[in-house]
KOLZA-773173 format. One record per residue (C-alpha): x, y, z; residue number from 1. Coordinates in steps of 0.02 Angstrom, whole numbers, plus 32768, in hexadecimal, padded with zeros to 4 digits. Layout:
@X X&Y Y&Z Z&seq NUM
...
This chain:
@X 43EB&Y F4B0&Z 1C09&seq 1
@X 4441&Y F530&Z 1C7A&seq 2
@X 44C1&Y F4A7&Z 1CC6&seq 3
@X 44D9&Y F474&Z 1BFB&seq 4
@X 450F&Y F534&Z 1BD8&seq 5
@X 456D&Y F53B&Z 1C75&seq 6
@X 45DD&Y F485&Z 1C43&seq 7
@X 45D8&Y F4DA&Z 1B99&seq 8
@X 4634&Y F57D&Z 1BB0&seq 9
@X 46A6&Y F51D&Z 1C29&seq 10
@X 46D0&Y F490&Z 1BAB&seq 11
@X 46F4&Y F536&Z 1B2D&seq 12
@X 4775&Y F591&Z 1B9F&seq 13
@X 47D0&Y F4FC&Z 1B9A&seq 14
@X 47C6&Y F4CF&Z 1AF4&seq 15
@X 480D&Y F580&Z 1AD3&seq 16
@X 489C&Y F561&Z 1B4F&seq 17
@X 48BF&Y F4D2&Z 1B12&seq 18
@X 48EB&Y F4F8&Z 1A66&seq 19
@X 4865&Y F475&Z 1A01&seq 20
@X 4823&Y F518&Z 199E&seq 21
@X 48C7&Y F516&Z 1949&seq 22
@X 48B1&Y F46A&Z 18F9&seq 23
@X 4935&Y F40B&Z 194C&seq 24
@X 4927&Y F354&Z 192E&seq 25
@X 49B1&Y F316&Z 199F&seq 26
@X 4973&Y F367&Z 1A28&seq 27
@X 48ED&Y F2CF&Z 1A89&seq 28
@X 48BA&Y F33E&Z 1B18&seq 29
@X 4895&Y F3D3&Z 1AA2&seq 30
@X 481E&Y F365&Z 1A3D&seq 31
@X 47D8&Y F30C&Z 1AC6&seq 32
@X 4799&Y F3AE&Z 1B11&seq 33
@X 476C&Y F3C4&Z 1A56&seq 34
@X 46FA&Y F33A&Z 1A5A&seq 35
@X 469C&Y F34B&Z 1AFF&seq 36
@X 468C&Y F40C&Z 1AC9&seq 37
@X 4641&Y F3D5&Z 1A1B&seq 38
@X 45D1&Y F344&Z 1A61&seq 39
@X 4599&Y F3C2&Z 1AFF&seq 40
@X 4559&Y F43D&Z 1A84&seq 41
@X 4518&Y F3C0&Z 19FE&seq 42
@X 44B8&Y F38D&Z 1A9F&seq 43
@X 447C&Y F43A&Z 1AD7&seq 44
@X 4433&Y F46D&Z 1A2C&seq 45
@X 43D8&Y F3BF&Z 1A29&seq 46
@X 437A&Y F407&Z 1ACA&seq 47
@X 4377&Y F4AD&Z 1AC7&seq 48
@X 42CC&Y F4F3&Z 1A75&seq 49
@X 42C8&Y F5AF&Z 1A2A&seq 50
@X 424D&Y F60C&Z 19D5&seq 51
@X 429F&Y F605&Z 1935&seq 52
@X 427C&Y F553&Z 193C&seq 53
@X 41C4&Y F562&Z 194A&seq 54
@X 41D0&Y F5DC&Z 18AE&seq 55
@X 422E&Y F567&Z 1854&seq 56
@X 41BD&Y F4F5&Z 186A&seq 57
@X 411C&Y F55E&Z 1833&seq 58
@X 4180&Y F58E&Z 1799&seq 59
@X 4180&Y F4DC&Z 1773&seq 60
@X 40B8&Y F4D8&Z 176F&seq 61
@X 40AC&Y F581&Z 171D&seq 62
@X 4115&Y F535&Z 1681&seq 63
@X 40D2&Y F4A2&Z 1687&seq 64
@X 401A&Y F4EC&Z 1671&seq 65
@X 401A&Y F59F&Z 1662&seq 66
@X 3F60&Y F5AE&Z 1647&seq 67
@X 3F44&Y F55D&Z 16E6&seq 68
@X 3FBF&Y F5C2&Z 1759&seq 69
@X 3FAA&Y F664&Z 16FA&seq 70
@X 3FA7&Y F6C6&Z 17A9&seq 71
@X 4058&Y F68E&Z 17DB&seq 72
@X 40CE&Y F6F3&Z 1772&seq 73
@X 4051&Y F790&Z 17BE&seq 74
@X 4087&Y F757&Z 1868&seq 75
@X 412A&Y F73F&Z 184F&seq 76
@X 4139&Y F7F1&Z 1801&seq 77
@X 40DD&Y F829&Z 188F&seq 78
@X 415F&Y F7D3&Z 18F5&seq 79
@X 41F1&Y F845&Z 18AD&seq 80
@X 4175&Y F8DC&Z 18AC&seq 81
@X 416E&Y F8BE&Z 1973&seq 82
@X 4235&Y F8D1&Z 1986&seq 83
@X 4260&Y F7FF&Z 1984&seq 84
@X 42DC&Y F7A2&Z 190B&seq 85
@X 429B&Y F72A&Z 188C&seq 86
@X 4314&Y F6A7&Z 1847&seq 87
@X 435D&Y F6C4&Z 1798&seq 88
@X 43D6&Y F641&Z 178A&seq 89
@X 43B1&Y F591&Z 17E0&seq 90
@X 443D&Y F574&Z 1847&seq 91
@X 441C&Y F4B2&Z 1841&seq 92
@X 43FB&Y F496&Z 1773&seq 93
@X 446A&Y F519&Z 174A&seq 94
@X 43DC&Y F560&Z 16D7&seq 95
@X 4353&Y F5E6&Z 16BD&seq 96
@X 42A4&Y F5C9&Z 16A1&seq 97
@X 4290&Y F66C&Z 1605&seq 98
@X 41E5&Y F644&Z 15FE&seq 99
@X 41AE&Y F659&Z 16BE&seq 100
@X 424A&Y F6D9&Z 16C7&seq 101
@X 41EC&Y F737&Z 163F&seq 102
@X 4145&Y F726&Z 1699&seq 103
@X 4182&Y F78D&Z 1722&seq 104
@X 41C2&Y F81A&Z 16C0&seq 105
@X 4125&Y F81F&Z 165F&seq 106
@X 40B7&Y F835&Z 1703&seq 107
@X 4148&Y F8AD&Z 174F&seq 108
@X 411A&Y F91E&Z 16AF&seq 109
@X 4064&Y F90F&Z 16DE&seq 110
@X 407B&Y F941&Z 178D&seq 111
@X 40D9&Y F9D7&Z 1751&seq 112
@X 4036&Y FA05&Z 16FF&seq 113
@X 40A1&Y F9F1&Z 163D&seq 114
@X 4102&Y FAA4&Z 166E&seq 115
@X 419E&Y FAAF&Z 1630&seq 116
@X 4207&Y FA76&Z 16CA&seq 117
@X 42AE&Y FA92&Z 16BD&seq 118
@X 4319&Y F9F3&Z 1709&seq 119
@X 43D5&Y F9DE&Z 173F&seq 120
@X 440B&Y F928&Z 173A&seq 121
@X 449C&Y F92A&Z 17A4&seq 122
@X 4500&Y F87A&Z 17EE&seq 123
@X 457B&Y F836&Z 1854&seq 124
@X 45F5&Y F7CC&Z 182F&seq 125
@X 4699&Y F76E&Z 188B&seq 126
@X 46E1&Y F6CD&Z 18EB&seq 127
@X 467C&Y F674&Z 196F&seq 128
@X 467C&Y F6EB&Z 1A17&seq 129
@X 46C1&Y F78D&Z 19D3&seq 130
@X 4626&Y F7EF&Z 1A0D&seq 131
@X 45B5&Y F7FD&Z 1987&seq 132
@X 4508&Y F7F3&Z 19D7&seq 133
@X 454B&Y F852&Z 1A71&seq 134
@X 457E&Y F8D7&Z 19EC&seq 135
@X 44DC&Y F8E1&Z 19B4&seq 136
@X 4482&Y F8DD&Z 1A67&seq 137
@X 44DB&Y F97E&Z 1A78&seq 138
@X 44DC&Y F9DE&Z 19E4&seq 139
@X 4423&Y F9C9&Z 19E3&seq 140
@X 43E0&Y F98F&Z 1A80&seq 141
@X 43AA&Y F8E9&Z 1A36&seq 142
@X 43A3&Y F832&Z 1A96&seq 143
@X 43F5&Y F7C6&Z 1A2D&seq 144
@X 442A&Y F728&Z 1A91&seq 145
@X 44EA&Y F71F&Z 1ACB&seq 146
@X 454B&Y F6AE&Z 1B21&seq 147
@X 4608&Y F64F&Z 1B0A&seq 148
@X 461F&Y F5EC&Z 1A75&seq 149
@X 45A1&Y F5D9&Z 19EE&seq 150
@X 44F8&Y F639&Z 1A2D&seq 151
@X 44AE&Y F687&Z 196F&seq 152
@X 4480&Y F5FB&Z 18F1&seq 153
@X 4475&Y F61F&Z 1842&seq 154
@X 4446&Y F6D3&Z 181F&seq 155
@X 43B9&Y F720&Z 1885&seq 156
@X 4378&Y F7D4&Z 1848&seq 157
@X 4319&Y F846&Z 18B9&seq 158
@X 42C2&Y F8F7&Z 1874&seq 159
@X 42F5&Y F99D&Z 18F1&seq 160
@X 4288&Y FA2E&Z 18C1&seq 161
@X 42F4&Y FACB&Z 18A3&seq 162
@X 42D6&Y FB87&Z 18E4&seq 163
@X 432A&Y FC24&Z 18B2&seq 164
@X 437D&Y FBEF&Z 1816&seq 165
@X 4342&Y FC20&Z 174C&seq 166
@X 43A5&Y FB9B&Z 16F1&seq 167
@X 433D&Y FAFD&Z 1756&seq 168
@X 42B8&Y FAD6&Z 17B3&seq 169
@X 42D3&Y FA2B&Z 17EC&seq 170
@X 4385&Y F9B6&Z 1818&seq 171
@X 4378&Y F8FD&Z 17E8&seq 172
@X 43FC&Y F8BA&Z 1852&seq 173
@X 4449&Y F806&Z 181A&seq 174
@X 4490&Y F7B8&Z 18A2&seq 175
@X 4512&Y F72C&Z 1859&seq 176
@X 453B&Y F695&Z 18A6&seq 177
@X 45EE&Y F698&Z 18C4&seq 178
@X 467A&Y F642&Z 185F&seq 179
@X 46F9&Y F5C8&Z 187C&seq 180
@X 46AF&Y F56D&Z 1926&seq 181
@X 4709&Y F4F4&Z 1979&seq 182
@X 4662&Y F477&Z 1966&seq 183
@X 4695&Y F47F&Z 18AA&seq 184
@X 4750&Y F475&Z 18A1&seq 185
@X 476D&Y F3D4&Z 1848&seq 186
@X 46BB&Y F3AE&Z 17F4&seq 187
@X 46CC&Y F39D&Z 1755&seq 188
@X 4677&Y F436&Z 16CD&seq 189
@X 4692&Y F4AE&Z 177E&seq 190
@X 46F1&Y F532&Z 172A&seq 191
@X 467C&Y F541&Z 16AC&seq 192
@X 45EA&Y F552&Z 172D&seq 193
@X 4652&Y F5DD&Z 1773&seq 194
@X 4668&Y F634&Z 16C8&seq 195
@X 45A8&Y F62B&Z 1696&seq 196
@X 4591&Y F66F&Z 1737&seq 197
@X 45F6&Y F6FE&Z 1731&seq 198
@X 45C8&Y F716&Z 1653&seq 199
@X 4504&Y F72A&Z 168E&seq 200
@X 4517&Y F7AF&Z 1728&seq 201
@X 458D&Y F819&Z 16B5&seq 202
@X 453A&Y F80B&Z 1606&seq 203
@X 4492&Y F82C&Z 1637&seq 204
@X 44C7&Y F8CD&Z 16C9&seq 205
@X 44F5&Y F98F&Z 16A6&seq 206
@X 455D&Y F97B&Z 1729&seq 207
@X 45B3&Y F8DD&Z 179A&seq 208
@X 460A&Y F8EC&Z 183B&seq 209
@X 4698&Y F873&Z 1839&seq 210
@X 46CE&Y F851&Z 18DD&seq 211
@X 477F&Y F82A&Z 1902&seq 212
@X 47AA&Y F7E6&Z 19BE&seq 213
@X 484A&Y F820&Z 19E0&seq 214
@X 48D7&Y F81D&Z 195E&seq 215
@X 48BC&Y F77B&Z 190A&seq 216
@X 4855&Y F7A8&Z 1868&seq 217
@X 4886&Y F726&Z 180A&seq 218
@X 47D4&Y F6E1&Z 17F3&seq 219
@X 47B1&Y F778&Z 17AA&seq 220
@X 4848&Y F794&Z 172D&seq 221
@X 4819&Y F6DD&Z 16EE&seq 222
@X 4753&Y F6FA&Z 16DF&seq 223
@X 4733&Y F799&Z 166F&seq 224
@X 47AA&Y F770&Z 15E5&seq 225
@X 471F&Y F6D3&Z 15D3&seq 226
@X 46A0&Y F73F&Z 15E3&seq 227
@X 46C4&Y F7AC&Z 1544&seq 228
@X 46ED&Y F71C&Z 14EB&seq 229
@X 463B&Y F6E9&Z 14F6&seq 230
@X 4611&Y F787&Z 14EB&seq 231
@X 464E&Y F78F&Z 144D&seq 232
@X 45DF&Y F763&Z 13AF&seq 233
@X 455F&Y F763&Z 1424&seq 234
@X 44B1&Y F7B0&Z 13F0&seq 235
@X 44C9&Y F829&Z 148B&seq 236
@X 456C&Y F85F&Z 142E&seq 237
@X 4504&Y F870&Z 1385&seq 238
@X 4488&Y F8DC&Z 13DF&seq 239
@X 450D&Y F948&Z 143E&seq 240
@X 4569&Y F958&Z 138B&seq 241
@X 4602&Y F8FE&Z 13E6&seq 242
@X 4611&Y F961&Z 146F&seq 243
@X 4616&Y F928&Z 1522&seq 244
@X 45AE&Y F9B1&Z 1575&seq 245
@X 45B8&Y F967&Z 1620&seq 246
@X 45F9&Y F9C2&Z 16B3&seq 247
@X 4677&Y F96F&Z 1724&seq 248
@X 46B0&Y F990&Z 17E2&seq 249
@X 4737&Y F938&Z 1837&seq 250
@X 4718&Y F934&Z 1902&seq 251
@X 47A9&Y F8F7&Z 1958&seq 252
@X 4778&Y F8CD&Z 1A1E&seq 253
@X 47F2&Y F87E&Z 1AA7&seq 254
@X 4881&Y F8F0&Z 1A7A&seq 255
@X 48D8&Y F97B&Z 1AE7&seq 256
@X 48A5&Y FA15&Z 1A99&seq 257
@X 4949&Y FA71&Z 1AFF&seq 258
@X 49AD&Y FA1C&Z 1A76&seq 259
@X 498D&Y FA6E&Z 19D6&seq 260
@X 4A37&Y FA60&Z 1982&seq 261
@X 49F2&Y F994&Z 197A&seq 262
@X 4960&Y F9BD&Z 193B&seq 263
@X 4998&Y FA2A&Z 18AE&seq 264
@X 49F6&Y F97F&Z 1879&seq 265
@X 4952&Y F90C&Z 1895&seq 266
@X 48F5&Y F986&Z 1829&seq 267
@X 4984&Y F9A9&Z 17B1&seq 268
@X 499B&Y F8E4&Z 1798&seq 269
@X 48C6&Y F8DA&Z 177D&seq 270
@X 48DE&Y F95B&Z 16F5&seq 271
@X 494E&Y F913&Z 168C&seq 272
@X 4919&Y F865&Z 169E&seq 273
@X 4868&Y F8A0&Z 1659&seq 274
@X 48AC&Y F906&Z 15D3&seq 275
@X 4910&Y F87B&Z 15B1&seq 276
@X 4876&Y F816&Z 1580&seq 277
@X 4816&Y F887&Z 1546&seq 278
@X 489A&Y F88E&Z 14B5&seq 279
@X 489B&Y F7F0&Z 1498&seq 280
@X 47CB&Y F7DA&Z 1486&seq 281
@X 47FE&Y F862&Z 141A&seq 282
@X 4874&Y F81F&Z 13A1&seq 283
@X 47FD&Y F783&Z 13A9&seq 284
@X 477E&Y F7E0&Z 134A&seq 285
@X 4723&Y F7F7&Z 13E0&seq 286
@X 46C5&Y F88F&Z 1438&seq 287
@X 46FB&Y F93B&Z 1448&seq 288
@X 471F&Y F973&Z 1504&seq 289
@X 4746&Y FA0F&Z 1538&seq 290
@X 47BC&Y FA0E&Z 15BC&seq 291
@X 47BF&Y FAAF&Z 164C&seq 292
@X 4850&Y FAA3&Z 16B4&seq 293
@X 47FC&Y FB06&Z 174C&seq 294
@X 482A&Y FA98&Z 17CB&seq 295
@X 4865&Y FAD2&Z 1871&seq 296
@X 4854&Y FA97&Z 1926&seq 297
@X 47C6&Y FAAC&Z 1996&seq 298
């Protein structure tokens, strides 16, 4: 499995170099690198056994006879309680399992002893190998796996105990796989996968990281306007009387923080483009965002 990863993040330096990320048909060696890139990591996550996969699988029992497997959803809880991630999102089906998914939460309540915990949901969204799970690693001294290319699958969500603060008590951290891979360029419904992807880690957070690497945030400019249009007439929106009431950050990594007059115009651009859509929702009959214009370089 090691040599796999090695070919793997080989085969992705030059499929970045060689320009098959931006779609180009005429290009033959760009898309045969494509190819051996897709079919080496099709290969690798044929082989490659993680513990999410054993939970998947015992979610499968639990639904299928909850009576039976009553103690599982306990010991996944106790899982998260312990400081590991559970999946949310199956990376493979593209799907939750709500009744295992609410399971969990029920014993996590239990094993607060039914206090009233307070809990920050806060995720991470943004392309394929911008540094999300590193992010997180650091911010909060978590393991979440890293490597090149596609490492998170799905969403995974891991529980960090808080200290020193009144408004929480606990962080649920959603770590997001990350959009617009190279594995799915061309596939067809892949741009929808993305979307759904990116509509679940911000609906459901107070807050979500989108990370940006370097100055193409594109992906990003293209991705929230769908996300308050499904947002919109939504039973979340109902609830939140039509107000998004999410919290957004935009991390940019990979630029040269010595030039600030360029990143007044990345940010500047971001702002407008947003606002831009946000007005359009709007005139759609849509939600109503507030927009803060308190960007400013880091």
């Amino acid at each position: 499995l090691e040599t796999q990863q090695v070919e793997i993040n080989h085969l992705y330096t030059q499929l970045i170099k060689s320009g098959a990320h931006i779609s180009n048909e005429n290009n033959v060696n760009a898309q045969e690198i494509k190819s051996i890139y897709v079919k080496a990591k099709v290969c690798y996550h044929n082989s490659v056994l993680h513990i999410e996969h054993l939970w998947r699988e015992l979610s499968h029992l639990y639904v299928a006879n909850p009576s039976k497997y009553v103690d599982l959803p306990r010991l996944a809880a106790q899982h998260m309680f312990d400081g590991f991630n559970v999946e949310l999102l199956d990376g493979d089906a593209n799907l939750i399992n709500l009744s295992w998914i609410k399971a969990i939460f029920s014993e996590l309540n239990r094993l607060m002893e039914f206090k009233k915990r307070r809990i920050f949901v806060l995720s991470v969204m943004g392309v394929q190998s911008s540094g999300k799970s590193t992010l997180l690693n650091t911010m909060f001294g978590i393991k979440m796996r890293t490597s090149v290319g596609q490492c998170t699958r799905g969403i995974n969500m891991q529980l960090v105990p808080v200290e020193g603060r009144r408004e929480y008590d606990y962080i649920l951290i959603l770590d997001t796989e990350g959009t617009r891979s190279p594995e799915h360029w061309g596939i067809m419904d892949y741009e929808k996968r993305d979307n759904q992807m990116a509509t679940l880690s911000i609906l459901v957070a107070d807050a979500t990281i989108v990370v940006n690497p370097g100055e193409n945030d594109a992906a990003t400019k293209e991705i929230l306007p769908i996300v308050l249009m499904a947002y919109q007439g939504s039973k979340l929106a109902e609830d939140n009387g039509g107000r998004l009431s999410s919290m957004m950050f935009f991390v940019y990594n990979r630029i040269d923080t010595n030039q600030k007059g360029k990143l007044s115009n990345i940010i500047r651009t971001l702002t407008q483009s947003l606002v831009g859509a946000f007005k359009t929702v709007r005139e759609m009959g849509g939600c109503v965002v507030t927009t803060q214009n308190n960007f400013w370089p880091r």
